[in-house]
N, C-alpha and C positions, 0 to 999 in steps of 0.2 A: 582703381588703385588696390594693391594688395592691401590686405590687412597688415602687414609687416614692414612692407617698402611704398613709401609715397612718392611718386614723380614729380618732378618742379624742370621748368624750363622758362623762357624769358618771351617776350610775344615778337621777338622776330621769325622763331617758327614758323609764325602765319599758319598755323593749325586749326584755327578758330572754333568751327563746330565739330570740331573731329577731336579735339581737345577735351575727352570725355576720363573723368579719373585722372588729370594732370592740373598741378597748379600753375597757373600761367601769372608772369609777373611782368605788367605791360611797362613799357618806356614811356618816355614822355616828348612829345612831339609837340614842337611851340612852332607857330605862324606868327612872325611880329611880336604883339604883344601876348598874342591868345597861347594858352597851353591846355592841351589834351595828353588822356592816356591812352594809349594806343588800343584800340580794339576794347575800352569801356566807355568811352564818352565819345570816340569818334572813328564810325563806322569805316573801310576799307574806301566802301564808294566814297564818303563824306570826305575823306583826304581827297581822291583823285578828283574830285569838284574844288576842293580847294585850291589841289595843287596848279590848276589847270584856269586859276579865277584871281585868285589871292596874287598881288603885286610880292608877296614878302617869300623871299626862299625857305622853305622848313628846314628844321634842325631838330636833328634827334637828340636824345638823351637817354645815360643806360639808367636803369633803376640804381636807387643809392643803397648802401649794405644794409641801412634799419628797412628798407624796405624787403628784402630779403629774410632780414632777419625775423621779423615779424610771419612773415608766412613759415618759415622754419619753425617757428617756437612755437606755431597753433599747428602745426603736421605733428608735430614730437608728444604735445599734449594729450593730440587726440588719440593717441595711439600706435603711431606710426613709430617703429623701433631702430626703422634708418630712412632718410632721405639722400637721394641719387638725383640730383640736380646738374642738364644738363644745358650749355648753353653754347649760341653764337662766339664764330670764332674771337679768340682774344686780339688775334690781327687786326679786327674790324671796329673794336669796340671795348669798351669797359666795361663790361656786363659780367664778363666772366672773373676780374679782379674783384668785384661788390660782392658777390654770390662767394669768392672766395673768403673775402676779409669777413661777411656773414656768418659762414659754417665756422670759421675761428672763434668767434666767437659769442654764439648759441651753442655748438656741442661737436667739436673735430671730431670725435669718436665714432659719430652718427651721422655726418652727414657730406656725400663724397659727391665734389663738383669735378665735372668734366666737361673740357674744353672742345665743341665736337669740331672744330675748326672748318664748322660752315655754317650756314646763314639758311634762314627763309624755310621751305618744304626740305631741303636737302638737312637743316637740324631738323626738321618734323619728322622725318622716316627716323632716325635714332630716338627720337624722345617717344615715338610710336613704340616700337619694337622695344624698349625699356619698358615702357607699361604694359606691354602683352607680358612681356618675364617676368614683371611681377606677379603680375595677376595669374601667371600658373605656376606661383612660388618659387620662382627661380632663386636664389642667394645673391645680395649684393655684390659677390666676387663674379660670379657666372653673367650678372648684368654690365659690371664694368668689363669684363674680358670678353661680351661681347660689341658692345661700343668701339673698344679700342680697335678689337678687331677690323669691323666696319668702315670705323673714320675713313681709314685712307682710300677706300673702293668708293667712297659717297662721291657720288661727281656730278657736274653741272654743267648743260649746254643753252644758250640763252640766247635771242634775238632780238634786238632794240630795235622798233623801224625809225624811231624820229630822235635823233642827236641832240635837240634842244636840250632837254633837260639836264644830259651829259655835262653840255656848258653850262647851264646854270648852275651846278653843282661844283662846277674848276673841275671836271674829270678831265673836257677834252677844253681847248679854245675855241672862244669864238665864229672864227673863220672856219676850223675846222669842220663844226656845226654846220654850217651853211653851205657851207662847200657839200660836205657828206650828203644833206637833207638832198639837194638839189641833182646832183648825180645817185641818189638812190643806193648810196654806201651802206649796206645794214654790218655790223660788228657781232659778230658771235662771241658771246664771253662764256667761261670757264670761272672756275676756282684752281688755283695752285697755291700750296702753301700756309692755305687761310685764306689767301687772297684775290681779290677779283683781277683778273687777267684778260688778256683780248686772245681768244683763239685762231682768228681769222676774220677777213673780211668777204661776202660776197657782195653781189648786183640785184638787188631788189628783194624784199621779205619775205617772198614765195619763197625766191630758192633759199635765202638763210633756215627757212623751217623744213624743205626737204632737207637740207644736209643735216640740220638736228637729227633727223630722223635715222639717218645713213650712220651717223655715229654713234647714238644708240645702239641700233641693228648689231655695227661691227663691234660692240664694246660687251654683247651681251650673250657672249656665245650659247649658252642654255636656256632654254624656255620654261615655262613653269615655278622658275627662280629667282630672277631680279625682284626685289622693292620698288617700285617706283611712283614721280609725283609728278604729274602735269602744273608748272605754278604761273598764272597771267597776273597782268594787272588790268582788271575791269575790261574783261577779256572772254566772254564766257563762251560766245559763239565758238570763237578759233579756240581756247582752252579743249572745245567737246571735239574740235576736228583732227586736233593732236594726240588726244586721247585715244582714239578709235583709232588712229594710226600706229599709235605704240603699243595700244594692245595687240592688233593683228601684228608687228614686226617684232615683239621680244614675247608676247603671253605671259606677260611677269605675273609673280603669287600674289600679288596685292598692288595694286595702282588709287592712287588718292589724285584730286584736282586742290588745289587750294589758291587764293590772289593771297598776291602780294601785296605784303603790307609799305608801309612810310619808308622806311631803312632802304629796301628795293625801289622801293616807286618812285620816289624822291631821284632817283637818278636813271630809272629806266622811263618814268612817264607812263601815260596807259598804251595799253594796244602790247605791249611786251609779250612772251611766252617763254615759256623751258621748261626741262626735263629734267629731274634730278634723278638718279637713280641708285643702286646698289647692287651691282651684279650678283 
């Protein structure tokens, strides 16, 4: 963190140990009766063991404003003379209205929240490249104009091999699910909008991860330049075979691996992969 600008983001980034000089402000994820805070009481894997054991569907929850508000008014105390707090899209979630109604009121003058209107590693490269600008003194105007900049280049390619979870969640039906599972439908999703989107379907999760790959490639005309972030869920094998593949097809300035947390996993299940990137 700079000594002037402190970063604050929500823990759907799934940044985790890379989350070095940023305040992460975890959600809260209830099984049934039990409730955890995402990524302090219950680890990445300890969800997918849950998710994948536990009869009860999970449900997330965004952080509520005093909980925000509380990390804002120890950033301001300690020194920090503005907070740039960025988070998951508002499409997705109420995180970014808390964090709003927050800065209202602990200190609107000092503390500017931005909607990065995505999710998971794809907010993690913005909350990233936010605390690099601080930390070489950038100016809270140069860090929000380049955010906004960004947003709309942030992009997201994904492959779900196993539909279950989909339906558990009401994303697809039932049938749909088993039908998919059994003919080997895998779904590539996207973000448009803020929002999760189906980009296509191919015939088995081989090919849905080469064509990740192919889109990437054609989306990244320059090398030495994209941002990018390999994100699994309890994945780590295929996360490193992805990795090695987008390194040699774009040579981006900076590639991060991160899982996915509850918000993502919850509807992808484990075994998932994508690419987020930033041309």
């Amino acid at each position: 963190m700079s000594a002037k600008i402190a970063i604050v983001t929500d823990s759907i980034s799934d940044l985790g140990a890379l989350a070095v000089d940023i305040t992460v402000v975890p959600l809260t994820i209830t099984f049934g009766a039990q409730q955890f805070l995402d990524g302090v009481d219950l680890t990445p894997e300890q969800f997918y063991d849950k998710l994948q054991r536990d009869p009860n569907q999970p449900t997330t929850s965004q952080p509520t404003p005093a909980s925000f508000a509380t990390e804002y008014t120890r950033l301001l105390d300690a020194g920090a003379e503005h907070v740039v707090s960025l988070h998951v899209s508002a499409a997705l979630s109420g995180t970014y209205n808390s964090a709003s109604l927050a800065a209202q009121q602990v200190a609107p003058d000092r503390i500017t929240v931005i909607d990065t209107r995505n999710a998971s590693a794809g907010q993690g490269l913005l909350v990233l490249g936010a605390r690099d600008q601080a930390a070489r003194g950038d100016s809270v105007q140069a860090i929000v104009d380049q955010c906004n900049a960004d947003i709309p280049n942030d992009q997201l390619y994904a492959a779900i091999p196993n539909l279950t979870y989909l339906a558990r969640g009401g994303r697809i039906g039932p049938l749909q699910s088993v039908l998919g599972n059994v003919l080997q439908i895998v779904p590539i999703i996207t973000l448009k909008d803020g929002l999760v989107a189906e980009h296509s379907k191919v015939r088995t999760f081989a090919r849905a991860v080469d064509q990740i790959i192919d889109i990437v490639a054609s989306k990244v005309p320059r090398k030495n330049h994209a941002r990018a972030a390999v994100m699994h869920s309890v994945a780590p094998e295929l996360a490193e075979k992805v990795r090695k593949r987008i390194q040699e097809a774009i040579e981006p300035a900076s590639l991060i691996t991160t899982c996915a947390g509850p918000t993502v996993g919850t509807h992808a299940g484990p075994g998932a992969v994508g690419v987020f990137f930033i041309p």
